[in-house]
N, C-alpha and C positions, 0 to 999 in steps of 0.2 A: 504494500500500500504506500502510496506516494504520501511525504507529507505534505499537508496544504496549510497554506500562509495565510494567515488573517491579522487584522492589522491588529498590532502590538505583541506578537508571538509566534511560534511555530509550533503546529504539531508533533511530537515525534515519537517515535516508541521508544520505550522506558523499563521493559522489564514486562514479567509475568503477575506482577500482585494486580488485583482487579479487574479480573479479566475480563477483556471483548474480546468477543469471537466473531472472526471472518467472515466471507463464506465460504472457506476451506476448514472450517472449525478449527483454525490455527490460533491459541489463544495468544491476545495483542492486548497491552494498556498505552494510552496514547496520552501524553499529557501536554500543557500547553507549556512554552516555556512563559517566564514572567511577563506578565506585558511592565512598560515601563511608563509609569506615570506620569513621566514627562515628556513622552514620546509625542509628538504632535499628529502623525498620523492615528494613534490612536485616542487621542483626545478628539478628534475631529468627529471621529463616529465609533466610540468602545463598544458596540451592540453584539456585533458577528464577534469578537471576542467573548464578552459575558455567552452566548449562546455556547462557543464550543467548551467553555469550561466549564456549563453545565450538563450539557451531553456525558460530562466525563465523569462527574460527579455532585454531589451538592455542598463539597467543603475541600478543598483546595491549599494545604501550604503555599505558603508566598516571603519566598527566600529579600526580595529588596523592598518588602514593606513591611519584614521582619515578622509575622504573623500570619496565622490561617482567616481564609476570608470566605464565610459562606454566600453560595452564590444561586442558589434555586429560592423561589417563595419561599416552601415550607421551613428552610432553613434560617434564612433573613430572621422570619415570623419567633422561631424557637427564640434566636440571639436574641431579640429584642423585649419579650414576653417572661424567657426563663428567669426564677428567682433567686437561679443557681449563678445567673451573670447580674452584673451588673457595671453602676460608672464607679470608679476606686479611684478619685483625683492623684494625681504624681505631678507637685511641682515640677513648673519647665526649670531649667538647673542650667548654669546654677543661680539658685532661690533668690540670693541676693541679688541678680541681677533681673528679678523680673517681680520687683514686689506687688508692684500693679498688674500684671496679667495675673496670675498666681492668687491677689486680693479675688477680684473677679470671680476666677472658677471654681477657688474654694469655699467660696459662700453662691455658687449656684444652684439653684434647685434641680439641675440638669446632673451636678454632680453629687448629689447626695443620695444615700440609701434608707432602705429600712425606718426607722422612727422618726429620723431625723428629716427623711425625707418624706416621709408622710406629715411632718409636725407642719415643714416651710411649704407645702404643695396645700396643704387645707389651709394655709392663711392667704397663699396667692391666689388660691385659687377662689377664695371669699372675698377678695377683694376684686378682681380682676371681674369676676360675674354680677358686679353690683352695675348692670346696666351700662358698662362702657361700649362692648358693639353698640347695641343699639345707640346710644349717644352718638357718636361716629357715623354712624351710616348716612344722614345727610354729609355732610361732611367729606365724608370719602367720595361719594360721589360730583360733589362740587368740584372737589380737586381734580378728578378724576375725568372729568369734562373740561373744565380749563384747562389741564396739562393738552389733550389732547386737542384743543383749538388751538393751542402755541404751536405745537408738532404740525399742524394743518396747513397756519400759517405761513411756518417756514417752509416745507413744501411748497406754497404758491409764489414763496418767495425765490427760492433755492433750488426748486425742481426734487429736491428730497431733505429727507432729516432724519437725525438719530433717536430713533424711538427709546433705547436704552436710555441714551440720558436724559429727553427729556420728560419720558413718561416712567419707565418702569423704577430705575432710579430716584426717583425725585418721590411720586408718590408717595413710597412706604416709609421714605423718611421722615415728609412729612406726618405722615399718621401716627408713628412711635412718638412725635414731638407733641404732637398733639393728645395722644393718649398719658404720658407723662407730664406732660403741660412744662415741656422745657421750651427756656423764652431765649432768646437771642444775647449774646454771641452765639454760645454752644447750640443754640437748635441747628445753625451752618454748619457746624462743624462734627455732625451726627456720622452724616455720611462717611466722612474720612476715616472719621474713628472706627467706625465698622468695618469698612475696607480693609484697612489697615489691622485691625486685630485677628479676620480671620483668616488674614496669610500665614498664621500661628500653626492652622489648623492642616496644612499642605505637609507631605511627607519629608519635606526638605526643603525649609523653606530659608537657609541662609540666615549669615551674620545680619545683614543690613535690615534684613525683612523683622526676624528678631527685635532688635534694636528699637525699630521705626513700630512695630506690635505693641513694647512696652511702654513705647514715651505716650501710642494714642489710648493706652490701659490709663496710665497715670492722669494723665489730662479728663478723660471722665472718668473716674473716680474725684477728681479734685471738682469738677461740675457736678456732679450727681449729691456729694456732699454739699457743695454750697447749697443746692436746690431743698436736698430735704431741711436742713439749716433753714429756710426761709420760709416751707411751707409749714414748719412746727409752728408758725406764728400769723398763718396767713396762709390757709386750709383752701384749697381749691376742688372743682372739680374734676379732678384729675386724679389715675394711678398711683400717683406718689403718695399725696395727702390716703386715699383708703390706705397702701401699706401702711403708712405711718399707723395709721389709727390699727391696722392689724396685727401692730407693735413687734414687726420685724425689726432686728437690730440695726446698726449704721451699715455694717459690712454686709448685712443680706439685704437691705432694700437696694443696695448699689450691686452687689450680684445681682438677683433679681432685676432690675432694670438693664444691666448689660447683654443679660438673656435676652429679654424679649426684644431692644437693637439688633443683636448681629442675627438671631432666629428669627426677630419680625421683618428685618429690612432685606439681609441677604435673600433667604429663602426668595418672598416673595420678591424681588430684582430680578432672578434668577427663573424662576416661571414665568412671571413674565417676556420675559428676553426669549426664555425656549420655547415658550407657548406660542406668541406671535410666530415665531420665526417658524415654528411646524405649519402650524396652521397658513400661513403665504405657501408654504413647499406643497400643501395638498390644499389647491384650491376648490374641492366639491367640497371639501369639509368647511372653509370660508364660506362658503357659497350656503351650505347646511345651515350655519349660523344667524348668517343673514338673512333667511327664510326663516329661522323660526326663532325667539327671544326664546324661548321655553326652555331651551337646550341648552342653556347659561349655566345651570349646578351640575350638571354631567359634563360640559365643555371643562369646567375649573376641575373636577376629579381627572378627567380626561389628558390633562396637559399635565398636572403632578405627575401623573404615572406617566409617560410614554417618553418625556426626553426629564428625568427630576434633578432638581436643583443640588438636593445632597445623594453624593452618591457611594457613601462610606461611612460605616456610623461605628463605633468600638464598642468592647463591652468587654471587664474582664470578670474573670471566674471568682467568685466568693468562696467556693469547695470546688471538690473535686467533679469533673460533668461533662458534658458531651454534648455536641451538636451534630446531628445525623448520624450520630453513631461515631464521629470525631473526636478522640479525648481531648479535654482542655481544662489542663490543671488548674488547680486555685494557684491564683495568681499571674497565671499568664493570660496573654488579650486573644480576642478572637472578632472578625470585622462582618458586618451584614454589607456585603455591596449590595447595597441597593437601588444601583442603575438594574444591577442582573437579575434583582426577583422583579424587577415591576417588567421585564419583558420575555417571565416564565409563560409557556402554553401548560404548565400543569394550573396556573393560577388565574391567566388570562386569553380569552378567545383571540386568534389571529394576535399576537400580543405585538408585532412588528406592524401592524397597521395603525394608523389616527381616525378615531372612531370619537367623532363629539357628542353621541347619544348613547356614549356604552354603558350599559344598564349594569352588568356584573363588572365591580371595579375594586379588586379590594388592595389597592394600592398601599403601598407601607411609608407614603409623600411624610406624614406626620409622625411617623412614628410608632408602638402599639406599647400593651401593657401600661404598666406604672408611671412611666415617662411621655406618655401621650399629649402631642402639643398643646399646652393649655389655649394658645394664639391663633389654633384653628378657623373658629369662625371669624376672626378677624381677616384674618390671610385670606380667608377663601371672599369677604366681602369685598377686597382691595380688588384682586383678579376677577374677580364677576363684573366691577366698578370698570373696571380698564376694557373689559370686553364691548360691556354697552355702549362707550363712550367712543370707542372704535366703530361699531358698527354703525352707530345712527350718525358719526361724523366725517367718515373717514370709508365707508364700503366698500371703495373702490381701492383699496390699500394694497398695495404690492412690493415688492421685495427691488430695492433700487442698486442693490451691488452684495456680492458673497460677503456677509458677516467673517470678522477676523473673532474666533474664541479668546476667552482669558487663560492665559499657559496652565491651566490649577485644574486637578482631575477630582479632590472632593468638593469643593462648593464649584458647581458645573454650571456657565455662564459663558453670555457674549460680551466682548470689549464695546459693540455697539451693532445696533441694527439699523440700515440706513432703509428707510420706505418712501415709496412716490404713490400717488394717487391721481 
């Protein structure tokens, strides 16, 4: 059997353990070699990759991401759900040099387990459900209509414009500023700082990226503190003021708020960006849209799953435990890619197609178990707000030049989407 090349790896055979058999009953294991994360052929399109390493299996060593990464639904689902894994924060090192990233994660509610993490998840989560969507949802939508009258705009002006920057980008920054009710300077400076911290989050992300991580950690933190500072004394209608009152400490309301920036802003930047840009690549599915408004809450499930925003999420082992039958000690990590379960056919019909009505969707965009995005319905109102506001403004939207991607293979995104109409 020849091997066959798909981008970021090679096929090749490997030995006798796990065996495929031919059609000579010659038993063969075929494995993929690493793909490499920074390989730009396979950041362009990881799909036919994630496909053949689940053909191969549903859990996968990965010698230059240093860890096993499962890669089918069911497994993803396991990693994410099992009480056997979980998030075990490990300051980035050394300690001292990252007081402010470090502050952040270790007072997340992304990173805590067990009591601790049911104690700060029941207050954010009491605080966060006291009517802020609904709040927001005019709101979102206003912005969400005048971003896309400026992108219109420039288009009649320019012949095209960057939908990244000036829609998908901007939006959800604004709405974390608005949901925390942070006032100017720092609401400008939302953006960078998000940018900026989750290059943290990349496999190798460099001295300089490091560096530039912690100075935009330190700087909100030193904002987020002045803010709760101010509203102990001058109570708005804002996320801040409820934590306050749901008498999380100084270091967890400022985790806490760090969380829902880089998980409210990136994510949703990031669907955005991938959404539009599928949706132009399969114009019957634009066209689907445009005919029917009603297909707006499957269209938003639809775009999470089929190109998603994060596409690698960690968990490590609490005790001793296994995923698909993979042992994974306490104490060592183990990764859900989750670009490759959201385009399993044991999970999802035709799962390589864009289907903006698809009725069975159980996409793992958000996350599952214990850790389930509290930002949910926020996220999904910003992307339904972007959708509408393209459609009744802009229907005639099409793709003005090949998007250049951002070099980063877990937060999965475009440097910019240029559209003409």
């Amino acid at each position: 059997m020849v091997p066959t090349r798909v981008a970021g790896g090679t096929l090749r055979q490997v030995g006798d353990q796990g065996r495929r058999w031919a059609d000579d009953r010659t038993p063969w294991r075929f494995a993929l070699s690493p793909f490499d994360p920074a390989d730009p052929d396979f950041l362009a399109d990881p799909y036919p990759t994630f496909a053949a390493l689940r053909a191969l299996g549903p859990v996968h060593e990965h010698p230059l991401l240093g860890i096993p990464v499962a890669v089918s639904h069911a497994a993803c689902s396991e990693v994410l759900r099992s009480r056997g894994l979980g998030r075990v924060w490990a300051d980035a090192e050394p300690a001292a040099d990252f007081p402010g990233f470090n502050l952040l994660h270790r007072n997340s509610l992304l990173e805590q387990e067990g009591q601790s993490h049911a104690r700060l998840r029941g207050l954010v989560a009491g605080a966060f459900n006291r009517g802020h969507t609904a709040r927001l949802r005019p709101r979102v939508r206003e912005l969400a209509g005048r971003l896309v009258d400026e992108l219109a705009e420039g288009i009649r002006a320019d012949g095209s414009g960057d939908l990244v920057a000036g829609v998908a980008a901007e939006l959800p920054v604004e709405v974390i500023a608005e949901l925390l009710g942070v006032p100017e300077p720092a609401r400008s400076a939302l953006r960078t700082w998000s940018n900026t911290i989750v290059t943290m989050y990349e496999p190798d992300p460099g001295p300089q990226r490091r560096a530039a991580a912690e100075q935009a950690s330190a700087e909100f933190v030193a904002a987020l503190r002045e803010l709760a500072t101010y509203r102990r004394s001058h109570p708005g209608a804002d996320l801040v003021t409820d934590l306050l009152a749901a008498d999380l400490d100084a270091d967890e309301l400022v985790g806490t708020a760090a969380l829902l920036l880089m998980a409210g802003h990136e994510a949703t930047v990031n669907v955005i960006g991938n959404g539009v840009l599928a949706l132009l690549r399969h114009p019957a599915q634009w066209e689907r849209l445009l005919a029917d408004p009603g297909l707006d809450d499957r269209c938003v499930e639809e775009l999470i799953r089929y190109d998603p925003p994060l596409q690698l999420f960690e968990r490590t082992a609490l005790v001793d435990t296994s995923v698909a039958g993979h042992p994974v000690p306490a104490g060592t990590k183990i990764a859900a890619l989750l670009g490759a379960a959201a385009r399993d056919p044991q999970a999802f019909d035709r799962p390589d197609e864009l289907d903006v009505g698809r009725r069975r969707n159980p996409h793992l965009g958000f996350g599952a178990g214990v850790h389930y995005c509290l930002g949910a319905p926020l996220a999904r109102l910003e992307v339904a707000a972007t959708l509408d506001a393209l459609r009744t403004r802009l229907p005639g939207l099409r793709l003005a030049a090949e998007p250049p991607r951002r070099p980063d293979f877990v937060m999965r995104g475009l440097r910019e989407l240029r559209v003409a109409a």
